[in-house]
N, C-alpha and C positions, 0 to 999 in steps of 0.2 A: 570411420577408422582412417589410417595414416593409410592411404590405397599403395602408396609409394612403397611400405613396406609388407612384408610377407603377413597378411591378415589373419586375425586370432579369430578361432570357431571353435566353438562350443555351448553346454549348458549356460552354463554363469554370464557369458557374456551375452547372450538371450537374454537373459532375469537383468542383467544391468539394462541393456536397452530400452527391455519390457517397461523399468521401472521411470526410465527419461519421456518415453514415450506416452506414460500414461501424467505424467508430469506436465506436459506442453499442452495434452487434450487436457488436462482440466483446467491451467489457466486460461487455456481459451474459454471453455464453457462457462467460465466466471464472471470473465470477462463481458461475452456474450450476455450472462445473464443480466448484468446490470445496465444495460443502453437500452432499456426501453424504455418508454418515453420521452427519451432525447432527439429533439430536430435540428437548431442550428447552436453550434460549437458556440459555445459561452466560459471563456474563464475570466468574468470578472470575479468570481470568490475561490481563487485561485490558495492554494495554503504554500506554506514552507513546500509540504511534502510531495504535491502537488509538480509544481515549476523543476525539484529534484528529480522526479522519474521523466515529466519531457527533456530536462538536459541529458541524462542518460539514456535514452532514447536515442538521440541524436548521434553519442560517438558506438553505439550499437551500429546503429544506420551504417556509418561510416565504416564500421572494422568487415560488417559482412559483405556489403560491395566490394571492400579491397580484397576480401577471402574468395569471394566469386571470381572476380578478378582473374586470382591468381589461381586459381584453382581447389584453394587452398579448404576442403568442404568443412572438415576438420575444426577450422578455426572458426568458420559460420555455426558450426552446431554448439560448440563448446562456448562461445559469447551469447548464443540466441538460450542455452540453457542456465545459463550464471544469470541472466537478466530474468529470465522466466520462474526458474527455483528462488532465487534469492532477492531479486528488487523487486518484481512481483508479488507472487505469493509470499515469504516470508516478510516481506517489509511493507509495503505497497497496499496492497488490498485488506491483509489483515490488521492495518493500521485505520483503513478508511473507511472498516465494515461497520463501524459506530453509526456513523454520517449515513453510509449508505442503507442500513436499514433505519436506522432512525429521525433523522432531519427528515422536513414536510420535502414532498417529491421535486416542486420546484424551487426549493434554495439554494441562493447562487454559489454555496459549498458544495451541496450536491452536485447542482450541476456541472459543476466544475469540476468534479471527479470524474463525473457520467463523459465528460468529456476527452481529459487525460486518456480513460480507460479505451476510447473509442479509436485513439490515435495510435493508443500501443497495439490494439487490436490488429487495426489495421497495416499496421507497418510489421510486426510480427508473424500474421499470417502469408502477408506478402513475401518475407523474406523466409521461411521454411518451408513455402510453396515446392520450391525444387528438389528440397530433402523428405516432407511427411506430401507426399502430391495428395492424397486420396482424403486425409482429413483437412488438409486447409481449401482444397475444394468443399470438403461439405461445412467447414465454418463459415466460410465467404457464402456460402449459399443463405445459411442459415442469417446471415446479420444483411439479408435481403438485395443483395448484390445479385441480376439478373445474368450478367455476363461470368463465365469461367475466370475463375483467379488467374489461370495461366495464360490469358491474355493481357492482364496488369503486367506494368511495370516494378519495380522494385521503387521503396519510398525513395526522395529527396533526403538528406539530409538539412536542418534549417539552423545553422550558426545562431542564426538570433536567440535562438532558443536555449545554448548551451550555456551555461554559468557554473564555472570549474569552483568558484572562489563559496557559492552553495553550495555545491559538490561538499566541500572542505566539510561547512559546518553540518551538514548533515552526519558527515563520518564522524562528529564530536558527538552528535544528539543520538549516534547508537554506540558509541563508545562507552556515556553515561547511561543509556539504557542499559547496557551488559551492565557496569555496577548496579544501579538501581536492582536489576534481578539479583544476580550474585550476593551482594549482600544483604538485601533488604525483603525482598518478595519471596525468592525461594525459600531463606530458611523459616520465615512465617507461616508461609504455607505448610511447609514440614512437622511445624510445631504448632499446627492448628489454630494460628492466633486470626488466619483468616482462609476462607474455600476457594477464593481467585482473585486475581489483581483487581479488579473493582472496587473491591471493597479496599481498598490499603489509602494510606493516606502520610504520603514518602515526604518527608526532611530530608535534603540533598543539600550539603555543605562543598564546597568549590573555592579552591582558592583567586584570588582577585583576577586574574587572566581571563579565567574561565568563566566567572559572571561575567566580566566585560563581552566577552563572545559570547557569551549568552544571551546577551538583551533579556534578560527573566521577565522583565515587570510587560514589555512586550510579547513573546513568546511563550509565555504561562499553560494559554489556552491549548496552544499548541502543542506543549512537552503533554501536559497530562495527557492527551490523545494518541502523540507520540509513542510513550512510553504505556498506553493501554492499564491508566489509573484514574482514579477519579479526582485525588486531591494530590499535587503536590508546592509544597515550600522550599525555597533555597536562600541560603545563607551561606556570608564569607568563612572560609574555614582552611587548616593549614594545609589540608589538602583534601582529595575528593573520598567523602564517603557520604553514605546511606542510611539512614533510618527510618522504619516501617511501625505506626501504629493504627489498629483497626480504625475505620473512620467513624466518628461520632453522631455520622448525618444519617438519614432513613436513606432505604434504596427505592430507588424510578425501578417499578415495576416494567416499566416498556424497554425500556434502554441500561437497566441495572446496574446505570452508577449510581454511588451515594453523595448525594449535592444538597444546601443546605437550602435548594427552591422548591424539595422534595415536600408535594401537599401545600406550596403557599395559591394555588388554583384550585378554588375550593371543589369545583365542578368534575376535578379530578384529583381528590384527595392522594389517590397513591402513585402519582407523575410528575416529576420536575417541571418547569416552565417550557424548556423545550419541546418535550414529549405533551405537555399539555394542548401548547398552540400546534405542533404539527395532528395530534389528535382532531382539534376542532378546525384545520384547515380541510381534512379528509370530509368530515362530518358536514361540511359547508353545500349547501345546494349549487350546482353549476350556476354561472350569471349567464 
């Protein structure tokens, strides 16, 4: 709260608390959950989405030192939780949970997630240290850290790392996300023509601006993952709309998108090519 001013007590603001707080602990335990078996920091298969939450990371870094600073606790908790609710969990992890349960354990995408995730962990525990003390000790314990958090410093900040001008296009690639749902996926879903985004298979028209910042024929792989579909097309058009037809491909039983490599491994009739070789990379006797 603003301590400056006359502090508000009661139920309700309990129940909001309560609900921030159980917010920060579970993107930590998320977080936590997916660094195992990572040893040293790898992003050469670094994605778009990837390189956007370490630049974001960084002016985090930056606002909460200057909130500590100043005293200012307020403005650490209300930046450490817009990054945590919303580039985190809403964007971040539920974008990347494809890869992360599906890609083979050491793919340099995975990795390179396992790794982001390891950097936010770290720099977010650190800097809520002074506000939640009792659980960012027991996360720092838990991701194997011998010594007490609150003998850490607070992160660095790494300029190198920030790119405002991604920053940009990312706020394009969920701008066209909101349409794609709004027009395309929700009402399909409503009208039973599919059970979840997986299945859809989205025509996204964009006028010439907008493919040019698009790079489609390169970022393809990307949007579909992006935008949590298995198939989409884009074409020039007077301006930005949405079209959703069910996809005509079978679904990967492991990873349940509908891709047209669905059964071309015959050893695994009902798995894409990815899910096939991440299958037989598990299955592989250690050398």
């Amino acid at each position: 709260v603003q301590y400056t001013d006359e502090v508000p007590f009661g139920e309700d603001v309990f129940k909001q608390v309560a609900e921030r707080y159980r917010g920060f602990r579970n993107v930590l335990r998320i977080l936590l959950a997916n660094l195992n078996g990572l040893e040293a920091a790898d992003l050469a298969g670094a994605t778009t989405i990837d390189r956007w939450v370490l630049s974001r990371l960084q002016e985090v870094i930056a606002k909460c030192r200057a909130g500590y600073e100043a005293y200012d606790f307020r403005a650490v908790f209300e930046t450490l939780n817009q990054f945590c609710a919303v580039d985190l969990s809403a964007h971040y992890i539920d974008i990347t949970k494809d890869r992360m349960y599906c890609d083979a354990p050491d793919s340099p995408r995975r990795r390179a997630t396992q790794t982001v995730m390891r950097e936010c962990f770290h720099a977010v525990t650190r800097l809520l240290a002074p506000i939640l003390a009792y659980t960012a000790e027991e996360a720092w314990g838990y991701a194997g850290h011998p010594e007490s958090i609150h003998l850490q410093s607070f992160p660095e900040a790494q300029p190198a790392l920030r790119d405002e001008a991604l920053e940009q296009d990312v706020e394009e690639w969920l701008k066209l996300r909101g349409i794609v749902y709004q027009q395309a996926v929700e009402p399909a879903r409503q009208a039973k023509v599919i059970a979840k985004p997986m299945e859809a298979s989205v025509s996204l028209e964009a006028p010439a601006d907008v493919m040019a910042r698009l790079r489609f024929d390169d970022t393809k792989a990307e949007l579909e993952e992006f935008f949590i579909i298995s198939e989409l097309r884009c074409a020039p058009g007077a301006e930005l709309s949405a079209k959703l037809e069910k996809s005509s491909h079978a679904g990967c039983a492991r990873c349940w998108r509908y891709l047209p490599s669905v059964g071309s491994v015959a050893a695994h009739p009902e798995l894409c090519d990815r899910c096939a070789a991440a299958v037989e990379t598990a299955a592989a006797p250690a050398s």
